[in-house]
C-alpha positions as CSV (number, residue, x, y, z in Angstrom):
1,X,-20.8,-5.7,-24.2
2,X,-24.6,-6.5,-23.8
3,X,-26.2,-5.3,-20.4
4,X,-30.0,-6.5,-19.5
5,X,-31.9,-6.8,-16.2
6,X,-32.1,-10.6,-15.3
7,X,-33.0,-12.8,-12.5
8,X,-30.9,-15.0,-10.7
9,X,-32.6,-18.0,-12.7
10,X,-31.4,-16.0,-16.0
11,X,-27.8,-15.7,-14.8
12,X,-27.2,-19.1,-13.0
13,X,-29.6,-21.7,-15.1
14,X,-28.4,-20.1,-19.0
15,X,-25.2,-20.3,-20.9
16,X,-22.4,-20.1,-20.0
17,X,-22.7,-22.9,-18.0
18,X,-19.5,-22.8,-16.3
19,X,-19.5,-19.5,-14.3
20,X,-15.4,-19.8,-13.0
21,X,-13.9,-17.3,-10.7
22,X,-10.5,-16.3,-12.3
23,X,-7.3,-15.9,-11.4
24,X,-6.9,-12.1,-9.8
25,X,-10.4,-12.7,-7.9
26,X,-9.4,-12.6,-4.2
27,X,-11.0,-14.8,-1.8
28,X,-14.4,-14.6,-0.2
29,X,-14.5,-12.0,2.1
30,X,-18.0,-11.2,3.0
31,X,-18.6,-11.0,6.7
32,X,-21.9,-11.1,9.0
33,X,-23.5,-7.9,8.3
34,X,-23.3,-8.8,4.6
35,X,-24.7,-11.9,5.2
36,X,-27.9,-10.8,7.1
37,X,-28.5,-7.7,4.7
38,X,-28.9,-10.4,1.9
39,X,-30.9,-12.5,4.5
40,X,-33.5,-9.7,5.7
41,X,-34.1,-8.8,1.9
42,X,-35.0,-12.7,0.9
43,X,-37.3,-12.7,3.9
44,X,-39.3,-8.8,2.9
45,X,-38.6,-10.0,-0.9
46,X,-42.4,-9.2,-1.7
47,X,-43.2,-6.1,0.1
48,X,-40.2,-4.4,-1.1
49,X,-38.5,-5.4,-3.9
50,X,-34.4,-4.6,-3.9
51,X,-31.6,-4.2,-6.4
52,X,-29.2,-6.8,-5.7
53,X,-26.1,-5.5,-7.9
54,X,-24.5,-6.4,-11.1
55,X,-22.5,-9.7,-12.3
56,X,-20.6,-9.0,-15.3
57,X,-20.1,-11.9,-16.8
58,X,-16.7,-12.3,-19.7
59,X,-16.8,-14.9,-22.3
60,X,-14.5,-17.3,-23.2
61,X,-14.3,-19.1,-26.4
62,X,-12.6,-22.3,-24.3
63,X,-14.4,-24.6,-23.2
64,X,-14.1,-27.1,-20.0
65,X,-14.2,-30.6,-20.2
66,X,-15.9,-33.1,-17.6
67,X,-14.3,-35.9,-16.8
68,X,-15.7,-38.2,-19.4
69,X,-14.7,-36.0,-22.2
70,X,-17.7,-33.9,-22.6
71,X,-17.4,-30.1,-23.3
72,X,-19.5,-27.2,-22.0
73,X,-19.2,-23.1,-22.3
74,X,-17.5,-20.9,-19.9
75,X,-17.7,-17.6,-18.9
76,X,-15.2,-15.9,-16.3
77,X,-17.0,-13.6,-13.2
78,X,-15.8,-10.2,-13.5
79,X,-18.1,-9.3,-10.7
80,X,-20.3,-10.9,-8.3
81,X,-18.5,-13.2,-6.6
82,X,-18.9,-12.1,-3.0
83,X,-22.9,-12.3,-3.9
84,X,-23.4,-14.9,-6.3
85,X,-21.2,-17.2,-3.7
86,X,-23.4,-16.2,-0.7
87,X,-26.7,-17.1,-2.5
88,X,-24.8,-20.4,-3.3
89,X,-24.0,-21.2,0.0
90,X,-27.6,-19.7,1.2
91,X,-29.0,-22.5,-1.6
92,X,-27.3,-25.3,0.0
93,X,-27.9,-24.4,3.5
94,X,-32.0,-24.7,2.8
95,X,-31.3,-27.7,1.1
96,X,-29.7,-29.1,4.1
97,X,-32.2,-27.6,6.9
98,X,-35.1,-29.6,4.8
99,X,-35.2,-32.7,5.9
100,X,-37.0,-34.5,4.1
101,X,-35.6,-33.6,0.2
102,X,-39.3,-32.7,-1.6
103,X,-38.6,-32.2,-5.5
104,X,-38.6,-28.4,-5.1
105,X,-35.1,-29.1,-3.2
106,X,-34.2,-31.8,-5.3
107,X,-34.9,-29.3,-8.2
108,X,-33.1,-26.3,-6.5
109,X,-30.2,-28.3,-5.9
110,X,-29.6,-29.5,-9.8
111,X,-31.0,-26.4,-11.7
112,X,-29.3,-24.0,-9.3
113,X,-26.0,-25.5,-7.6
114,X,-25.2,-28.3,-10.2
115,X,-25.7,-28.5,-14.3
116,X,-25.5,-31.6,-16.3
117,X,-22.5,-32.0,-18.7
118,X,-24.4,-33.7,-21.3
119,X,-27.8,-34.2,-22.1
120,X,-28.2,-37.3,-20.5
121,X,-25.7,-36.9,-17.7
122,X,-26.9,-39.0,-14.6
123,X,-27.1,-36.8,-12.0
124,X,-23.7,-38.1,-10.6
125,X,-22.2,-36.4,-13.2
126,X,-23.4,-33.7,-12.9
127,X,-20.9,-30.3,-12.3
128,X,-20.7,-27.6,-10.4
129,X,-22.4,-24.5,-11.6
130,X,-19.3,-21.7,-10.0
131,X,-16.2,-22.9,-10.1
132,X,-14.1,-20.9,-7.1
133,X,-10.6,-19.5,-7.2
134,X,-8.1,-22.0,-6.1
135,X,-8.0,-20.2,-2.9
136,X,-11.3,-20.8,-1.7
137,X,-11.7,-23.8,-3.8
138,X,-11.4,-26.6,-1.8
139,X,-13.8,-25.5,0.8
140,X,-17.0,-24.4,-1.3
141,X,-17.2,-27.3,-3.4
142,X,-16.7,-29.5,0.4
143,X,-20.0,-27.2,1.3
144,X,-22.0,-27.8,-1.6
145,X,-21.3,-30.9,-2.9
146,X,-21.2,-33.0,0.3
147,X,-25.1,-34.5,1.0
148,X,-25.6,-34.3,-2.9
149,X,-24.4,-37.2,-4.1
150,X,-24.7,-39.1,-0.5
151,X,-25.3,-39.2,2.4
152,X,-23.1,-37.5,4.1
153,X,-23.6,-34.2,6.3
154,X,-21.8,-30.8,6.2
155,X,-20.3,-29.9,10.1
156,X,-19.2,-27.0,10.4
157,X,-18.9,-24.6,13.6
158,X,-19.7,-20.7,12.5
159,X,-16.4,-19.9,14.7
160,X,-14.3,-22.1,12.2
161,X,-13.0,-22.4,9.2
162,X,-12.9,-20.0,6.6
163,X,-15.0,-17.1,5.5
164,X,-17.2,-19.5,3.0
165,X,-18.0,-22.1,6.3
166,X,-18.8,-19.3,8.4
167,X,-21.2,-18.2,6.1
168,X,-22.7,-21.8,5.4
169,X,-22.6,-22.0,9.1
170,X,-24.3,-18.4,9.8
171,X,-27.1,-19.4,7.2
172,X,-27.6,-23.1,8.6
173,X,-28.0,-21.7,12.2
174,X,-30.7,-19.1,11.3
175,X,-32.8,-21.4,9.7
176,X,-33.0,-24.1,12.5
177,X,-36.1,-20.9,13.3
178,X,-37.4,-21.5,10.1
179,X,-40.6,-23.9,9.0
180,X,-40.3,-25.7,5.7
181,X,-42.7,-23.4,4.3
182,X,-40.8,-20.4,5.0
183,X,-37.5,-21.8,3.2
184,X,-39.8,-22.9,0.2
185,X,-41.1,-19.2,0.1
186,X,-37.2,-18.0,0.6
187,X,-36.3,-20.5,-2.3
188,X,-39.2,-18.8,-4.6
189,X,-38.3,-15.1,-3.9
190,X,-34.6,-16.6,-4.6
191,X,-34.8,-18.4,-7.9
192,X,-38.5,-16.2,-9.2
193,X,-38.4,-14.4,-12.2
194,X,-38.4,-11.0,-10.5
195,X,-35.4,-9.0,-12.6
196,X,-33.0,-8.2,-9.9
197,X,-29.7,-8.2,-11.1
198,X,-28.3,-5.9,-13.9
199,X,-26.4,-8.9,-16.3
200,X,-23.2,-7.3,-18.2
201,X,-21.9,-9.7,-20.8
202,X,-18.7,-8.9,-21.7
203,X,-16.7,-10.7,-25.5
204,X,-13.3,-12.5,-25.0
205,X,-11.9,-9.2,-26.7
206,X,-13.1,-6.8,-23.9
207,X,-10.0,-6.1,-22.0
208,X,-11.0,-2.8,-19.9
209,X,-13.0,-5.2,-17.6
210,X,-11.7,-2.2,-15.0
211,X,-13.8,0.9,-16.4
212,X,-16.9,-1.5,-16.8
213,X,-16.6,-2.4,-13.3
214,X,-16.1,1.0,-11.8
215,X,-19.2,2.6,-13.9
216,X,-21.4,0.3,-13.2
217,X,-20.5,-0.8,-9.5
218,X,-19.1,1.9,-7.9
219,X,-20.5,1.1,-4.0
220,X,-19.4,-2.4,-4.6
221,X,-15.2,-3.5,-3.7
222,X,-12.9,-1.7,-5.5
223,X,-11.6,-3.9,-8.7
224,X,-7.7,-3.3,-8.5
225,X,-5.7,-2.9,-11.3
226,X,-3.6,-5.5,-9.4
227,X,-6.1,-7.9,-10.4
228,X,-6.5,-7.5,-13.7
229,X,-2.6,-7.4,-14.3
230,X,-2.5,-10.7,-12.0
231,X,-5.1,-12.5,-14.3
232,X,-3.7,-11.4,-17.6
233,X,0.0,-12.4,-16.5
234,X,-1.1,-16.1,-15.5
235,X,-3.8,-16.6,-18.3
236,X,-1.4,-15.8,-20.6
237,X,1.6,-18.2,-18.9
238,X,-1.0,-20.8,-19.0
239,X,-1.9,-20.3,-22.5
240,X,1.9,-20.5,-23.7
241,X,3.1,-23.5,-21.9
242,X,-0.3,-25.6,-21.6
243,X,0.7,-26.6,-18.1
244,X,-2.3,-25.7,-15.6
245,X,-0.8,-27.4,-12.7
246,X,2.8,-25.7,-13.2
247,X,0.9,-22.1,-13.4
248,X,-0.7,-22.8,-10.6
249,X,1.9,-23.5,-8.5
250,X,4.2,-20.5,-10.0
251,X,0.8,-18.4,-8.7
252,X,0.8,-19.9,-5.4
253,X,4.3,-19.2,-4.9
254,X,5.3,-16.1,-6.3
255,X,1.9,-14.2,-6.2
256,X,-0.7,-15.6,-3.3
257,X,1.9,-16.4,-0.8
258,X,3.0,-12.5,-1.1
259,X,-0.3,-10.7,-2.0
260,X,-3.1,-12.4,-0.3
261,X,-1.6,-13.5,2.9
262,X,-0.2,-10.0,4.0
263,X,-3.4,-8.1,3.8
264,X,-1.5,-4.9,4.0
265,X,-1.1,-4.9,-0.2
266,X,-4.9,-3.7,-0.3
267,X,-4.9,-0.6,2.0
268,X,-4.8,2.5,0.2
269,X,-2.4,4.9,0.7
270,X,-1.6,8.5,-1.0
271,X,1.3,8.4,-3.4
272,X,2.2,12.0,-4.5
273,X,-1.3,12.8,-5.5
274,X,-2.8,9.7,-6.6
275,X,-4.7,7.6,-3.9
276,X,-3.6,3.9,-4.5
277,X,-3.2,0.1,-2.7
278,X,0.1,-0.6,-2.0
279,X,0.2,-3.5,-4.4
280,X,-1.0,-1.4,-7.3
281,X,1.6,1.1,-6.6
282,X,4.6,-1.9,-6.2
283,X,3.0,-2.4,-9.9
284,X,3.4,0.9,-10.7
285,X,6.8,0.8,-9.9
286,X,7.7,-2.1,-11.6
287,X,6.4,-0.9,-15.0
288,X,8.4,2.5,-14.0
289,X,11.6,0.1,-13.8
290,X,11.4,-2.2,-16.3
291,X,9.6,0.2,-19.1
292,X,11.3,3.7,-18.4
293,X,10.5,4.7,-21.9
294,X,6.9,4.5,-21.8
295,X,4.4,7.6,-21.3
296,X,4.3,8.5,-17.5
297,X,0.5,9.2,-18.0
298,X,0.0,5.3,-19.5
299,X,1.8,4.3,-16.8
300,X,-0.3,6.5,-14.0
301,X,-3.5,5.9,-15.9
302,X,-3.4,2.7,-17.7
303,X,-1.1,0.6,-16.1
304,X,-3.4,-2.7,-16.8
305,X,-2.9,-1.6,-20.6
306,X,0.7,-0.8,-20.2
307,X,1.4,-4.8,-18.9
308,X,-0.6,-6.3,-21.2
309,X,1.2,-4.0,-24.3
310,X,4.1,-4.5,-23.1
311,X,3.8,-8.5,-22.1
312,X,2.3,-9.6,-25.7
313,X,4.9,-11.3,-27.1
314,X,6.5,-12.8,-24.2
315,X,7.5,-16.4,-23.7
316,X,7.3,-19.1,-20.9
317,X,10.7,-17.9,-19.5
318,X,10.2,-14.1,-20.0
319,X,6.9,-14.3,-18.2
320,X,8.3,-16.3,-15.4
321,X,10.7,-13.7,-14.8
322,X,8.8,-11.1,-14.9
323,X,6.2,-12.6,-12.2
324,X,9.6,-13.9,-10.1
325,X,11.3,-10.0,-10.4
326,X,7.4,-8.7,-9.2
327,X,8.0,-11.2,-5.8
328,X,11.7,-9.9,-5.6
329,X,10.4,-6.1,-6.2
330,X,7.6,-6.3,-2.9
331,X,9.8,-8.3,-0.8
332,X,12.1,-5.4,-0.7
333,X,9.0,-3.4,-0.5
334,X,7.7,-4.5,2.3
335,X,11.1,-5.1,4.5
336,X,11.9,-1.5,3.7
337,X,9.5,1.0,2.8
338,X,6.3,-0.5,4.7
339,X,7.7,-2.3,6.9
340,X,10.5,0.3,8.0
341,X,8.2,3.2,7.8
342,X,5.6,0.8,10.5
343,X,8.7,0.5,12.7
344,X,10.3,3.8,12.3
345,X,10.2,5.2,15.8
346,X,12.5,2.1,16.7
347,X,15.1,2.3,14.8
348,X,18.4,4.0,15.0
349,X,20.0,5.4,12.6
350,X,23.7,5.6,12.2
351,X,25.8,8.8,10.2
352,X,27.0,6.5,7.2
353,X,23.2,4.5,6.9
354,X,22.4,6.4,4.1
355,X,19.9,3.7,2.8
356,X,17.9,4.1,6.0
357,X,18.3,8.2,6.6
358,X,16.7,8.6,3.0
359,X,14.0,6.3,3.7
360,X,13.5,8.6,6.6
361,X,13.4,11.4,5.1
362,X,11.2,10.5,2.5
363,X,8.5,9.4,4.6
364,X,8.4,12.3,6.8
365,X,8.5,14.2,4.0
366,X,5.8,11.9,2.3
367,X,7.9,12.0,-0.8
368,X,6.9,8.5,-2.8
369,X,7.6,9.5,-6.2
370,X,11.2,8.1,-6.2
371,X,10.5,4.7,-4.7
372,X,10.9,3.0,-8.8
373,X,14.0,4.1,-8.4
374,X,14.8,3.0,-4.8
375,X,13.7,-0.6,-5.4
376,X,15.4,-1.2,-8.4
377,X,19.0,-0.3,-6.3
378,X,18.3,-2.0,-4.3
379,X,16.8,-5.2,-6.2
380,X,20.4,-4.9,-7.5
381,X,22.0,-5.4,-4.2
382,X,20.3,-8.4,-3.2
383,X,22.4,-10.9,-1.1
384,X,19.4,-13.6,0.2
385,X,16.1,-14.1,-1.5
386,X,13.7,-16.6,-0.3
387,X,10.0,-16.5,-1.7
388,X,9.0,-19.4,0.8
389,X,9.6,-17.8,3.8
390,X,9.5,-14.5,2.1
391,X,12.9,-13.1,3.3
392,X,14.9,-10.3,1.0
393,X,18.5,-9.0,2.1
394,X,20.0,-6.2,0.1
395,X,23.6,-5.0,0.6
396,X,23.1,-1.4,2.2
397,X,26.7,-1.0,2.7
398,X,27.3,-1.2,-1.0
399,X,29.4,2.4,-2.1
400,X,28.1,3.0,-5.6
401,X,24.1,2.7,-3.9
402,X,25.3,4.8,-1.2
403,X,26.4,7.4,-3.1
404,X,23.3,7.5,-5.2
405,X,21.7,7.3,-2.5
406,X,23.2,10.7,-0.7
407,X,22.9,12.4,-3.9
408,X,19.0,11.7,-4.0
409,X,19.0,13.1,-0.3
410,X,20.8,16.1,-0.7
411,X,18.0,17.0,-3.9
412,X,15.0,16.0,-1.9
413,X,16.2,18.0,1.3
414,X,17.6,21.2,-0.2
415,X,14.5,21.5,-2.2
416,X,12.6,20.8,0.6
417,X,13.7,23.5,2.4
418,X,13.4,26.1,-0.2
419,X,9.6,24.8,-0.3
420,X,10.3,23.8,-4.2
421,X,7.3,22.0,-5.7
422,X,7.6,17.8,-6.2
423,X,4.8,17.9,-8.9
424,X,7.5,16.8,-11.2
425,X,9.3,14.2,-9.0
426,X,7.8,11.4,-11.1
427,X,9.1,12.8,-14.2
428,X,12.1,13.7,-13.1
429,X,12.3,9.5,-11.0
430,X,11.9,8.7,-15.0
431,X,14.5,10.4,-15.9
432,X,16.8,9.1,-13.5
433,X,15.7,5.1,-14.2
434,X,16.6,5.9,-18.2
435,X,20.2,7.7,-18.0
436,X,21.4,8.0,-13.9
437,X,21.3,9.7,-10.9
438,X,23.2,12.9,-12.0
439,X,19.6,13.1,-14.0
440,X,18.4,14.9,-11.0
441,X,20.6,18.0,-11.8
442,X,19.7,17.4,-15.4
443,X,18.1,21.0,-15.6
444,X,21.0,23.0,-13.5
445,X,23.1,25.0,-14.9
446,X,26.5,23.7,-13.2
447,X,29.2,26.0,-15.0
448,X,30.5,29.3,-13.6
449,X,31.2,31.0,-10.2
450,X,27.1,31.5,-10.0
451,X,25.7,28.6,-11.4
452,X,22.6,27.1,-10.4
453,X,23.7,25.3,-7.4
454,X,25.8,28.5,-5.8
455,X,22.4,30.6,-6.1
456,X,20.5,27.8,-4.4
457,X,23.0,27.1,-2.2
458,X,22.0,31.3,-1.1
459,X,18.4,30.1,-1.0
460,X,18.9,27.4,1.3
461,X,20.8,29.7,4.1
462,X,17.9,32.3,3.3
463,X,15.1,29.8,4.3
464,X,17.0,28.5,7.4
465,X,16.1,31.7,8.8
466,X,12.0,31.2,8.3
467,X,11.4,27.5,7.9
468,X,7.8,27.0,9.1
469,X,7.5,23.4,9.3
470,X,8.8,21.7,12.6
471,X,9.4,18.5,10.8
472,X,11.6,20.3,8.2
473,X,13.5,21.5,11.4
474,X,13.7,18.6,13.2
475,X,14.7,16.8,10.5
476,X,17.8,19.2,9.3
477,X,18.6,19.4,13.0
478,X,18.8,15.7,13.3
479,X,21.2,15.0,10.5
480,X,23.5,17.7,11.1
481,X,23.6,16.0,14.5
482,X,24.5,12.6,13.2
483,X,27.3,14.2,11.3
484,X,29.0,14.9,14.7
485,X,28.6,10.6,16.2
486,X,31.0,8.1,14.6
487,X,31.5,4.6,16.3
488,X,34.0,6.1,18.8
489,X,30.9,7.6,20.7
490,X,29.3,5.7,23.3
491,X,26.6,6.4,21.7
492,X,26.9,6.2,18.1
493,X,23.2,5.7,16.9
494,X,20.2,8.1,17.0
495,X,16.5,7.7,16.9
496,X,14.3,10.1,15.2
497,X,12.5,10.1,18.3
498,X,13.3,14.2,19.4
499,X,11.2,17.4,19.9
500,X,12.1,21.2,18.8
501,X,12.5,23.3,21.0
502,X,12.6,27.0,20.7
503,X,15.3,28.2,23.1
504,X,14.1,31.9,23.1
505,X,10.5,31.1,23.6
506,X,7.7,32.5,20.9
507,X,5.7,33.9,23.7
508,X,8.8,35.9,24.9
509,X,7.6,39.2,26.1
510,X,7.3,37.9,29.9
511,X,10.5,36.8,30.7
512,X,12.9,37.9,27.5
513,X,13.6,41.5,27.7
514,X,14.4,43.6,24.1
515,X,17.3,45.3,23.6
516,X,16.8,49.1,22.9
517,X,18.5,48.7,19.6
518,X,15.8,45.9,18.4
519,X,12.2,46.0,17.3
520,X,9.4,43.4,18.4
521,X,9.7,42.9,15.2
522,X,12.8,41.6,14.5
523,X,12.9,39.3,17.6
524,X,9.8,37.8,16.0
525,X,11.8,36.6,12.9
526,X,14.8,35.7,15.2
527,X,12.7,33.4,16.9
528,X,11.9,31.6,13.9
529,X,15.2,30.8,12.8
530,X,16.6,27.4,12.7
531,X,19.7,29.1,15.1
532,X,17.4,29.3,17.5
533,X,15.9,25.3,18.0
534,X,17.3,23.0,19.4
535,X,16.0,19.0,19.6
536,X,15.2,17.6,23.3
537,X,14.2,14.2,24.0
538,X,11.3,15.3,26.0
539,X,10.0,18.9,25.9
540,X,10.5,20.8,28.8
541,X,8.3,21.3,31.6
542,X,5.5,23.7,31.2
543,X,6.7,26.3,33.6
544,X,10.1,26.1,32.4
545,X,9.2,26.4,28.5
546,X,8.7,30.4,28.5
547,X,10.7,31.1,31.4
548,X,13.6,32.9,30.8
549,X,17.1,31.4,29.8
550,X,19.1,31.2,32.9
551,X,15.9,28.8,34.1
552,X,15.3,27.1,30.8
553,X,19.5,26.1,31.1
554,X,19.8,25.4,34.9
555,X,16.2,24.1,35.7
556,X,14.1,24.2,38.6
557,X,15.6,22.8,41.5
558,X,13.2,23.2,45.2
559,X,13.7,20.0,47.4
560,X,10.6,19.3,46.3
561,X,10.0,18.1,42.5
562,X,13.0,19.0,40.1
563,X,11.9,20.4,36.6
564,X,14.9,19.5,34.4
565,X,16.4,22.5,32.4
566,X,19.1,22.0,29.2
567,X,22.0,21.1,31.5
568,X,19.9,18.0,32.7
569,X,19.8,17.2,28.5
570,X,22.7,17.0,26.8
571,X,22.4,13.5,25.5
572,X,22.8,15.2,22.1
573,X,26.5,17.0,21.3
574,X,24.5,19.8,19.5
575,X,22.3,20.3,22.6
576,X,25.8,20.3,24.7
577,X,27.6,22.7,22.4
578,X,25.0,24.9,23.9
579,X,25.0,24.7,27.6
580,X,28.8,24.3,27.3
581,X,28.8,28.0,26.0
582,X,26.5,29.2,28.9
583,X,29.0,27.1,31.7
584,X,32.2,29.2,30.2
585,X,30.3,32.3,30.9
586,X,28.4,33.1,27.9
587,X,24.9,33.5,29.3
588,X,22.7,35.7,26.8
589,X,20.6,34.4,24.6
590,X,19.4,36.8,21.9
591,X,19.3,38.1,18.3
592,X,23.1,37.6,17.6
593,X,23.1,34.3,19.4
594,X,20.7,32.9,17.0
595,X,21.7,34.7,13.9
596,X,25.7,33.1,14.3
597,X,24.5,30.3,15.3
598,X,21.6,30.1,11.9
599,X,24.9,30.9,9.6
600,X,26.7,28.5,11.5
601,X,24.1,25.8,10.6
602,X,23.3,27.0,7.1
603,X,27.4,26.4,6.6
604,X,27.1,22.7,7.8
605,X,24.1,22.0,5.9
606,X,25.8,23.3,2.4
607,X,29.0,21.2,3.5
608,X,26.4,18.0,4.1
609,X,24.7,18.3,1.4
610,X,27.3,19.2,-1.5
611,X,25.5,19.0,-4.6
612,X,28.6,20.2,-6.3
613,X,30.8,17.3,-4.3
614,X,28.4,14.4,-4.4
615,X,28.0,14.6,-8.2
616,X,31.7,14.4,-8.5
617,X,31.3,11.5,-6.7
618,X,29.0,10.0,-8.9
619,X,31.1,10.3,-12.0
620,X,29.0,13.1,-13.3
């Protein structure tokens, strides 16, 4: 690596002369404000001089040929893009605001924009100094080359068009205000010998473009993993079949029609307690699947590494695959992780959709660390596959995936409500992608009338009695509910849509009188039990929330404006089970009420969640 302080003459007018935007660059995305930053420093260029960022600059030993035959160096932008592109399209927009081309813009146009192949190229010949990503391709060399070579003009509207003619556009309309003088002075502070740039060469062999990047540019966009993996994946394809055009099409298809129309794949997200963009963690996963053996830290750390180790020796077909299973793999990531968790308030869920209940419950439980293992089910239960229209259907009635599937719940949930850690959920999703499910228990003792599962079976009644976190609650509450619908109901689908409610309220003292044989005490830790919430699809009025029970069950009812009680709720059977015991006569609500009815719960979570059972099921 060699780092130096340059110009812009130094970077664009020296070797290599080809500067080529690879592969895993995305397109040009500067906007406006970037635009007239860049502007307002050009026009204060003397009175205060700027740092305008680094270019880091990799070799390569091939070199490009023009059309005649004639060979010149190359280098690949590692960084700089967004800027060098903007100055580019900056250049050409003086160029075309003078009208009257004086050899200063004759000069900018083929030291700056163009180079000459050869020695004695006529100026015809010449090339283009950046060669863009095939994304954004087309458009910039329209820009730049057209008025050149003839006599043609450049319309464009600043509305239209992409990103690159908006920005040719922006610059064009700004200096309609500008004398010729002023653009020559622009020009000058542009292509001077003022050291403005930090240059980082980078060697062919320099594969941790990554860690350069982030040291040196750390205010600049965030260089993804993503695109290194992306670069290395097709650079090597091309390299083994020689067929640039085939590649290319292979990366429009499987990689560009997924990752750079859906800008979703670039927001970062929290997964367990890494911070990452969703594409780098559908990467992540993949490596998880298809490399179970490898260090979890290489994986988490140097995942860039980890492909390129693990991808030297493959062929044509093994590549292919690999990029074709990577467009499979976020298909099914974003129908139903992203795209599920987006929509989740509006969908209902059924008592034998156990695909869909996990995914629930691992989202509300923000537990990500076992989504390796969830897309390569169901990868595995793909029915309909179509990359054009990017459509993915997996079989979610399949009965091995949903008893896997069960199994994982019943771990996440009973551990989740004896407040276990999940630091080592990514360990233990490793385990299960190497040797099975039953993996999850791998650490249990199972033998004996008080193995590992009896005593936290114990646990989990125990913390029914003090779980502090309403979405815990509401979630327990909600499957146990969905245990009780089948497809004789009219009703046989529930949305996660409900509120807890506390029946004996937590400011009770008003209206809930203590028995002389309890302390404040232990009504306090009656209240919090799980016997003692129910779910509502609305809370309850205001007035009616710490009111006492025979108001909270019947309601308010004046002439006037009725305040809707429990009686006017019972939508849900586990809400009914309730006021069906108050309208047989039953109408106390206090410590024993909740404490049965907490044992009765704890009794129907065990039975839901049978550890013991469910790995039976899965041929433990």
């Amino acid at each position: 690596m060699v780092a130096k302080e340059a110009s812009l003459k130094d970077i664009i007018e020296s070797e290599p002369h080809r500067l080529e935007i690879p592969f895993f660059q995305r397109r040009y995305v500067w906007k406006e404000e970037n635009w007239q930053e860049l502007l307002e420093a050009l026009e204060h260029f003397k009175e205060e001089k700027v740092f305008w960022g680094s270019v880091i600059i990799k070799l390569s030993t091939e070199k490009e040929d023009d059309s005649l035959g004639h060979c010149f160096s190359k280098g690949y932008v590692i960084d700089g893009q967004q800027r060098l592109t903007t100055i580019a399209l900056l250049t050409k927009a003086i160029y075309d605001s003078v009208e009257e081309k004086e050899d200063w813009c004759q000069r900018v146009a083929y030291n700056d924009l163009f180079f000459p192949p050869y020695t004695s190229a006529p100026r015809e010949k010449f090339e283009l100094i950046i060669k863009h990503s095939r994304i954004d391709r087309e458009e910039y060399e329209h820009i730049v080359k057209t008025g050149i070579f003839d006599d043609e003009k450049v319309e464009v509207e600043q509305d239209s068009g992409g990103q690159i003619s908006r920005c040719y556009a922006y610059f064009k309309n700004k200096f309609k205000e500008k004398t010729k003088e002023e653009l020559t002075t622009m020009i000058d502070n542009l292509y001077g010998d003022e050291k403005v740039f930090v240059q980082i060469i980078l060697d062919e062999k320099d594969v941790n473009e990554q860690a350069i990047f982030d040291s040196i540019n750390r205010a600049g966009q965030k260089l993804f993993t993503s695109d290194i993996i992306k670069n290395n994946l097709f650079k090597k394809l091309m390299y083994v079949t020689n067929d640039n055009d085939r590649v290319c099409k292979l990366c429009d298809k499987y990689w560009d029609n997924i990752f750079w129309v859906d800008e979703f794949w670039d927001e970062k997200r929290r997964f367990g307690n890494i911070g990452k963009s969703h594409l780098d963690f559908l990467l992540y996963s993949v490596a998880c699947i298809k490399w179970p053996d490898e260090s979890l830290q290489n994986i988490n750390e140097k995942l860039e590494n980890v492909f390129e180790r693990k991808t030297e020796c493959f062929g044509e077909e093994e590549l292919t695959e690999l990029i074709m299973d990577i467009s499979k793999y976020a298909l099914i990531y974003k129908k139903y992780i992203y795209e599920f968790g987006e929509n989740m308030e509006e969908i209902a869920f059924g008592k034998e959709e156990h695909v869909n209940r996990l995914l629930l419950i691992m989202d509300k439980f923000k537990i990500q660390m076992f989504y390796p293992y969830i897309l390569k089910k169901l990868y595995e239960n793909i029915t309909e596959y179509d990359v054009d229209h990017k459509q993915v259907v997996c079989n979610l009635s399949d009965d091995n995936l949903n008893r896997e599937m069960k199994l994982l719940e019943a771990y996440i949930v009973r551990r989740r409500i004896c407040s276990a850690s999940t630091s080592g959920y990514s360990k233990k999703c490793m385990e299960v992608l190497k040797r099975g499910i039953s993996q999850l228990y791998s650490d249990y003792d199972l033998e004996g009338d008080n193995n590992d599962v009896i005593k936290e079976n114990r646990a989990v009644k125990e913390a029914l009695k003090n779980i502090g976190k309403t979405e815990v609650i509401k979630m327990i509450l909600f499957c146990i509910e969905l245990t009780r619908w089948d497809e004789k109901d009219d009703m046989g689908r529930l949305s996660f849509n409900y509120q807890v409610e506390h029946i004996m309220p937590q400011k009770w003292k008003e209206h809930w009188k203590l028995a002389s044989n309890r302390s404040e005490d232990e009504r306090n830790l009656a209240v919090k039990q799980i016997g003692n919430m129910i779910l509502l699809s609305q809370k309850l009025n205001g007035h009616l929330q710490n009111s006492e029970y025979k108001i909270k069950m019947e309601g308010v009812h004046d002439g006037k404006k009725v305040k809707e009680g429990y009686r006017d709720r019972t939508q849900l059977k586990m809400t009914k089970e309730i006021v069906d015991q108050y309208n047989a006569g039953d109408q106390s609500w206090d410590e024993e009420h909740i404490e049965r009815r907490t044992d009765s719960i704890g009794e129907e979570v065990i039975k839901h969640w049978d550890v013991t059972k469910l790995l039976e099921e899965v041929g433990k």
